[in-house]
C-alpha positions as CSV (number, residue, x, y, z in Angstrom):
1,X,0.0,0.0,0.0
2,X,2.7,2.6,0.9
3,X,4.3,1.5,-2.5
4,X,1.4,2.5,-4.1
5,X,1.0,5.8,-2.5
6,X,4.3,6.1,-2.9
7,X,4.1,5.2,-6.7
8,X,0.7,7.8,-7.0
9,X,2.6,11.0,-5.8
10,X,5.2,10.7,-7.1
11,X,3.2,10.8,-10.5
12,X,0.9,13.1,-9.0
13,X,3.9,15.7,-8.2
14,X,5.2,16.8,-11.2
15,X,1.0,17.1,-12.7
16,X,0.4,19.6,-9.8
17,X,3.6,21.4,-10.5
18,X,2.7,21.4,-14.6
19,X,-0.8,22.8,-13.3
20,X,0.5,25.4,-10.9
21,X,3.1,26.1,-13.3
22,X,0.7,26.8,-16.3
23,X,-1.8,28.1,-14.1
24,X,1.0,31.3,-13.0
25,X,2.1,31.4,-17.3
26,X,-1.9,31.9,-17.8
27,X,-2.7,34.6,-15.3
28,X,0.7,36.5,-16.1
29,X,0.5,36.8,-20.0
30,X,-3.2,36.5,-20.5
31,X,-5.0,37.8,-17.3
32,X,-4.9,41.1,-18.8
33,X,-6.9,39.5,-22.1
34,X,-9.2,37.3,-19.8
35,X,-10.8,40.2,-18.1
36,X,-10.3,43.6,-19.4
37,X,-10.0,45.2,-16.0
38,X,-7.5,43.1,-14.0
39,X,-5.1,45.4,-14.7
40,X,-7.4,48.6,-13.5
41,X,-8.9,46.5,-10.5
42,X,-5.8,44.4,-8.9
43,X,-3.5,47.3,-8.1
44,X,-3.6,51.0,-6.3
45,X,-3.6,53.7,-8.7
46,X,-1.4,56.3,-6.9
47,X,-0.9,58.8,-10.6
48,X,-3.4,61.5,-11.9
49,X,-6.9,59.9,-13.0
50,X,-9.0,59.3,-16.7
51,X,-12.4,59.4,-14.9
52,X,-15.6,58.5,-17.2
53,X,-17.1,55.9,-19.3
54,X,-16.2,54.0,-22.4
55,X,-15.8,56.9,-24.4
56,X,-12.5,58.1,-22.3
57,X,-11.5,54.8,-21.6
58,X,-10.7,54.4,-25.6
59,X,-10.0,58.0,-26.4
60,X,-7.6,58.9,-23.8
61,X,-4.1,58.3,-24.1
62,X,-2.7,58.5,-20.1
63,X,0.9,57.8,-21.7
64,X,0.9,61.5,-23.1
65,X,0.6,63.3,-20.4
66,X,3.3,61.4,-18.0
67,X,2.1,60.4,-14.4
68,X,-1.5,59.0,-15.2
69,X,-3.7,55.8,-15.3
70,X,-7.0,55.8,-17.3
71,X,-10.0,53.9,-15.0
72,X,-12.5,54.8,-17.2
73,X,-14.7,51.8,-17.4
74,X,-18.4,52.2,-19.2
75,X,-21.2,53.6,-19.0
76,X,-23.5,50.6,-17.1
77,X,-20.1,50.3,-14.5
78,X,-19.0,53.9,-14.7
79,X,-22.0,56.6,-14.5
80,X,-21.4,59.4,-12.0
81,X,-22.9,57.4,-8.7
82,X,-21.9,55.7,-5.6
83,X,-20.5,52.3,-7.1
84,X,-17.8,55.0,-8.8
85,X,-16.9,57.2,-6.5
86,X,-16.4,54.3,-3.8
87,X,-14.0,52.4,-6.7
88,X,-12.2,55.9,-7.3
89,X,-11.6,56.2,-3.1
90,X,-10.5,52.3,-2.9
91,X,-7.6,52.5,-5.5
92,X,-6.9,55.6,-5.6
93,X,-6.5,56.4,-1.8
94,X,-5.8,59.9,-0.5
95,X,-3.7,60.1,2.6
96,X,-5.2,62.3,5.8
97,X,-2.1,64.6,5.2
98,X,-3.4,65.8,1.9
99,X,-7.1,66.0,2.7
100,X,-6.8,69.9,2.3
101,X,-7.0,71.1,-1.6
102,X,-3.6,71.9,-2.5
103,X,-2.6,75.0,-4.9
104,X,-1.7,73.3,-8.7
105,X,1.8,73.0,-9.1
106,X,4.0,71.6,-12.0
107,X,4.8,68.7,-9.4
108,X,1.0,67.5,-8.5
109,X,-1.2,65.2,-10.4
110,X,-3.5,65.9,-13.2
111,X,-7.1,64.4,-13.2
112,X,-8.9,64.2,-16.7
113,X,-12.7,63.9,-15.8
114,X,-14.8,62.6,-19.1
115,X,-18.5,64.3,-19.0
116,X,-21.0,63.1,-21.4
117,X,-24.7,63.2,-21.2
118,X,-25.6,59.2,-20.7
119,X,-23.1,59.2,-17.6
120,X,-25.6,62.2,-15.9
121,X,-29.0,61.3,-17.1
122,X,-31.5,59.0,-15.4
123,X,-32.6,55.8,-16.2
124,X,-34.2,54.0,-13.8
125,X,-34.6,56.7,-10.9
126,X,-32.8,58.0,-8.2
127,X,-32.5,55.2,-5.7
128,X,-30.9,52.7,-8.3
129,X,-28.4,56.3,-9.5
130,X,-27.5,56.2,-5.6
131,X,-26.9,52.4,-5.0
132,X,-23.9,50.2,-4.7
133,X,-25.4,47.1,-6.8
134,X,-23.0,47.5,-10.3
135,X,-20.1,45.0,-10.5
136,X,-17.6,48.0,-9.7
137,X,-19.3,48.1,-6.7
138,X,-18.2,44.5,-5.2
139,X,-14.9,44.6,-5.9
140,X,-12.4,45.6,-3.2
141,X,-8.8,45.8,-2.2
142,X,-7.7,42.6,-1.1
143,X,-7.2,41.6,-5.0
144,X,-4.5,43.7,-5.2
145,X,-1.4,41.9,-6.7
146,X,0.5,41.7,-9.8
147,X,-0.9,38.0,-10.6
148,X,-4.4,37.9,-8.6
149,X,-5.8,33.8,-9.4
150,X,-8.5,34.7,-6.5
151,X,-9.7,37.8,-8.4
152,X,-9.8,36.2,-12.1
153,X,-11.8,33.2,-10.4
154,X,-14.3,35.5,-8.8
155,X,-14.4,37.6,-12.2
156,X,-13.3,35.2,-14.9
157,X,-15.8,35.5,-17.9
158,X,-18.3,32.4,-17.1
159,X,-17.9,30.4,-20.4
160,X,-14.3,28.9,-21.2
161,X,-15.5,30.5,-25.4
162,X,-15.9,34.1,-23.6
163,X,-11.8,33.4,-22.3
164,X,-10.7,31.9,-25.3
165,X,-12.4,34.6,-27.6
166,X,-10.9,37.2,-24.9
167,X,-7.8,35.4,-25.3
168,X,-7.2,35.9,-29.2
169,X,-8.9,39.1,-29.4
170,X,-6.9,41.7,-30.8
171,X,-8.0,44.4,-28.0
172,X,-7.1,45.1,-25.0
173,X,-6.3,47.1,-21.7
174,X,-2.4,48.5,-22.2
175,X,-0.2,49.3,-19.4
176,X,-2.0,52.9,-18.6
177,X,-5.3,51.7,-18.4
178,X,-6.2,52.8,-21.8
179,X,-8.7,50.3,-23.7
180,X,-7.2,49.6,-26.9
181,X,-9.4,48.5,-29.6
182,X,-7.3,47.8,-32.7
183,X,-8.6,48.5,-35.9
184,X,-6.7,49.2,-39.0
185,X,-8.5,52.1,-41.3
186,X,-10.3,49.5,-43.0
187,X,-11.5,47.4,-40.7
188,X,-12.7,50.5,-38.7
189,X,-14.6,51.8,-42.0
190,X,-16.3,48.4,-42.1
191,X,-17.2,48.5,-38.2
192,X,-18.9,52.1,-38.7
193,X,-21.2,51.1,-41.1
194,X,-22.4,47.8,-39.2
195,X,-22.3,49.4,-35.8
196,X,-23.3,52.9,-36.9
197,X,-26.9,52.8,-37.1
198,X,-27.8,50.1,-34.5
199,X,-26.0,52.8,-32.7
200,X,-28.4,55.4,-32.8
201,X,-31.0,53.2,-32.8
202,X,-29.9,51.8,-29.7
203,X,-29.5,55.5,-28.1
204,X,-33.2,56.3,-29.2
205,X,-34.9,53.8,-27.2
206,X,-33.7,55.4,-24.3
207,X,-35.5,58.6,-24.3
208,X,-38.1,57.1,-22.6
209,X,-35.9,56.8,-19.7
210,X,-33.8,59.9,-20.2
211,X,-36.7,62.5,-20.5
212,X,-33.9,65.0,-21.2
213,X,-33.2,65.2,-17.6
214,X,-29.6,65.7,-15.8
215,X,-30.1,63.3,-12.7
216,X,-29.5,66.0,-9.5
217,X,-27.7,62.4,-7.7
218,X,-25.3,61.7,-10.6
219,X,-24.8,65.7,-10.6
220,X,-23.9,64.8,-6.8
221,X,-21.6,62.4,-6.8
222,X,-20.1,64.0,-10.0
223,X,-19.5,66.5,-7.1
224,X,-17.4,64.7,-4.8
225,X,-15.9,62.7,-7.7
226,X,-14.0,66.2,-8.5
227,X,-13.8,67.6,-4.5
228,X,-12.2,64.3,-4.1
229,X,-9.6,64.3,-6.8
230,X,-9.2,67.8,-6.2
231,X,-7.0,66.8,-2.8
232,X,-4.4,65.4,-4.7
233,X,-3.9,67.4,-8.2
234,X,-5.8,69.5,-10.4
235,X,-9.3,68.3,-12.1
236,X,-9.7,69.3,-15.8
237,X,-13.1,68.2,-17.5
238,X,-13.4,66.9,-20.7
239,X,-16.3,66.5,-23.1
240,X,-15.0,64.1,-26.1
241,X,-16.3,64.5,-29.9
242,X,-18.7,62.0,-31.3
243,X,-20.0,61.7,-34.5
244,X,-22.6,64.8,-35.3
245,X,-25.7,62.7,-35.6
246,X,-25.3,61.5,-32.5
247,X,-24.4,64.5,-30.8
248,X,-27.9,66.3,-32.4
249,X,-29.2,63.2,-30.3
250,X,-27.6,64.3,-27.5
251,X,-28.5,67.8,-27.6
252,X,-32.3,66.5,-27.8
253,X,-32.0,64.2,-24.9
254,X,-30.3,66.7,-22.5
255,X,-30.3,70.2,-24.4
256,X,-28.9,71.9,-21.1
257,X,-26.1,69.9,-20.4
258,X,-23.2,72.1,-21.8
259,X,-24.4,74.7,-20.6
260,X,-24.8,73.2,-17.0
261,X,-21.3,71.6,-17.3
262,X,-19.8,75.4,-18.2
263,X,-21.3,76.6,-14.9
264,X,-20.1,73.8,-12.9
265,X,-16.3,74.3,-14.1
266,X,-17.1,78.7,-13.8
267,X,-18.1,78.0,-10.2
268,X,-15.5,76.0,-9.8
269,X,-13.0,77.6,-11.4
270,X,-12.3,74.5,-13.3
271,X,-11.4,74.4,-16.9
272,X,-13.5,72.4,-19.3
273,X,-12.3,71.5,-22.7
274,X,-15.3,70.8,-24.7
275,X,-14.5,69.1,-27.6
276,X,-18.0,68.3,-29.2
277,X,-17.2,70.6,-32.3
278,X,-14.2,68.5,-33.6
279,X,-16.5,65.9,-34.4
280,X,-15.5,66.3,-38.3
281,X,-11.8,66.1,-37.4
282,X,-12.0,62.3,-36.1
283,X,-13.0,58.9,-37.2
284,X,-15.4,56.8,-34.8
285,X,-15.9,52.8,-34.4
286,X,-19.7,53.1,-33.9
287,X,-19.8,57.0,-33.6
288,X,-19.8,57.1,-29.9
289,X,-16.4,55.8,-29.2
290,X,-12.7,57.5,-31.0
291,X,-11.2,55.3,-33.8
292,X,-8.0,54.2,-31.9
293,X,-6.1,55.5,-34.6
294,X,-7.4,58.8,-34.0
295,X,-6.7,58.3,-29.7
296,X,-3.3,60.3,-29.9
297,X,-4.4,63.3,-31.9
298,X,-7.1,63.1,-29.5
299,X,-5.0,63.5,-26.4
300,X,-2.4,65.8,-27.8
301,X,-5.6,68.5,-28.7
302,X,-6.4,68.0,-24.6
303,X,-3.0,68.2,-23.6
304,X,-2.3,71.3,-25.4
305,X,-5.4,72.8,-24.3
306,X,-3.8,72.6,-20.8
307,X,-0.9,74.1,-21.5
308,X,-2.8,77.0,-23.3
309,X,-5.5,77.7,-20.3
310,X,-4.7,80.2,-18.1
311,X,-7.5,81.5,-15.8
């Protein structure tokens, strides 16, 4: 019997060690393709912010503008509400020795805050704009390490085709936290006119939940998003271009919103950079989200805008 035993682990050994083995060459070259946000959600974010939905998570280039991370996620995960705001406090923590605002300085951090109309307006009323139900919401801290097996089997995708179609898809999150969805001109010509109108069909149907209202919680915790990030670096709002159809959509779903954006950053003293009227100068997947070809030129028009504000 003990020869047996004997016989069994010793065959047994070198199968766990080929599992663990492959198991840690898995998680370390394809956890980042498995789930799109392990990198965002298994480590502390100390650099300026990307704040928003999907729109800045593809558009925004962190890489440009030195010591930043984009955790933009989308707009179901990342609307201005509580399941945000808590994610922004967990990983990226202030310290109690900065929690007064600090004057701007060459040497603090800058925090890109993406504003569009569908991460303000209402859908389903104020007590779901105010809860903490959205998968942001349940993740936490204790996943944070550079190869995180407990986080990926909590948050895997729940079919082994969703992984392997993650795991040969050409996009994915880069090292900044930018979403990177790579399409050569073609292919992104061929996209547009597939995605393009189920796009704005999709954005119609939901006038019967927007009502062209601003929701006065997501305008709250829009807030303390920027009071928050405030305590560590300066906030800079940013309204991306999308294509002009959609953005007449826009305008008939919440016609106020620029104009209640401008007063916020005036009050504020906050600069916004609105770039809705360069949506001829860009190319568009599904004409809500920036061609990622079009992502630099993008970020360099933001970043020079900085440099060129003075109040």
């Amino acid at each position: 019997m003990k020869s047996y035993l004997k016989n069994i682990s010793l065959f047994l050994a070198p199968l766990v060690l080929f599992v663990l083995i492959g198991g840690w060459i898995l998680v370390n070259h394809f956890a980042a393709k498995i789930d799109p946000y392990y990198l965002k959600l298994t480590r502390f974010h100390s650099e300026g912010m990307v704040v928003g939905t999907s729109r800045a998570a593809q558009a925004i280039e962190p890489s440009l503008f030195g010591n930043m991370y984009n955790f933009a996620f989308t707009q179901s995960f990342s609307p201005f509400d509580s399941s945000y705001f808590d994610l922004i406090k967990r990983f990226h923590p202030i310290s109690e020795s900065k929690k007064d605002k600090i004057q701007w300085n060459s040497n603090n951090k800058l925090h890109l805050v993406c504003v569009d109309p569908w991460a303000f307006c209402s859908f389903t009323g104020d007590a779901f704009e105010s809860s903490n139900s959205s998968f942001v919401g349940k993740v936490t801290p204790p996943w944070i390490s550079d190869i995180s097996f407990s986080y990926l089997l909590k948050y895997k995708p729940t079919t082994w085709k969703e992984i392997y179609r993650n795991c040969i898809s050409p996009h994915y999150v880069n090292n900044d936290g930018r979403f990177v969805v790579e399409m050569d001109s073609n292919e992104m010509e061929q996209h547009f006119k597939r995605n393009f109108k189920d796009k704005l069909s999709y954005n119609k149907k939901k006038e019967v939940y927007l009502k062209g209202r601003i929701s006065p919680v997501r305008m709250r915790y829009f807030n303390q998003i920027v009071e928050y990030l405030q305590q560590d670096g300066k906030v800079v709002l940013v309204q991306l271009p999308v294509h002009k159809e959609l953005s007449k959509l826009e305008d008939k779903f919440a016609p106020d919103f620029d104009s209640v954006i401008n007063q916020f950053a005036h009050d504020n003293k906050i600069q916004f950079i609105n770039l809705r009227t360069f949506h001829d100068s860009v190319k568009y997947t599904d004409g809500g989200h920036i061609w990622n070809g079009d992502a630099h030129k993008v970020s360099v028009w933001i970043k020079n805008k900085i440099k060129e504000h003075k109040f």
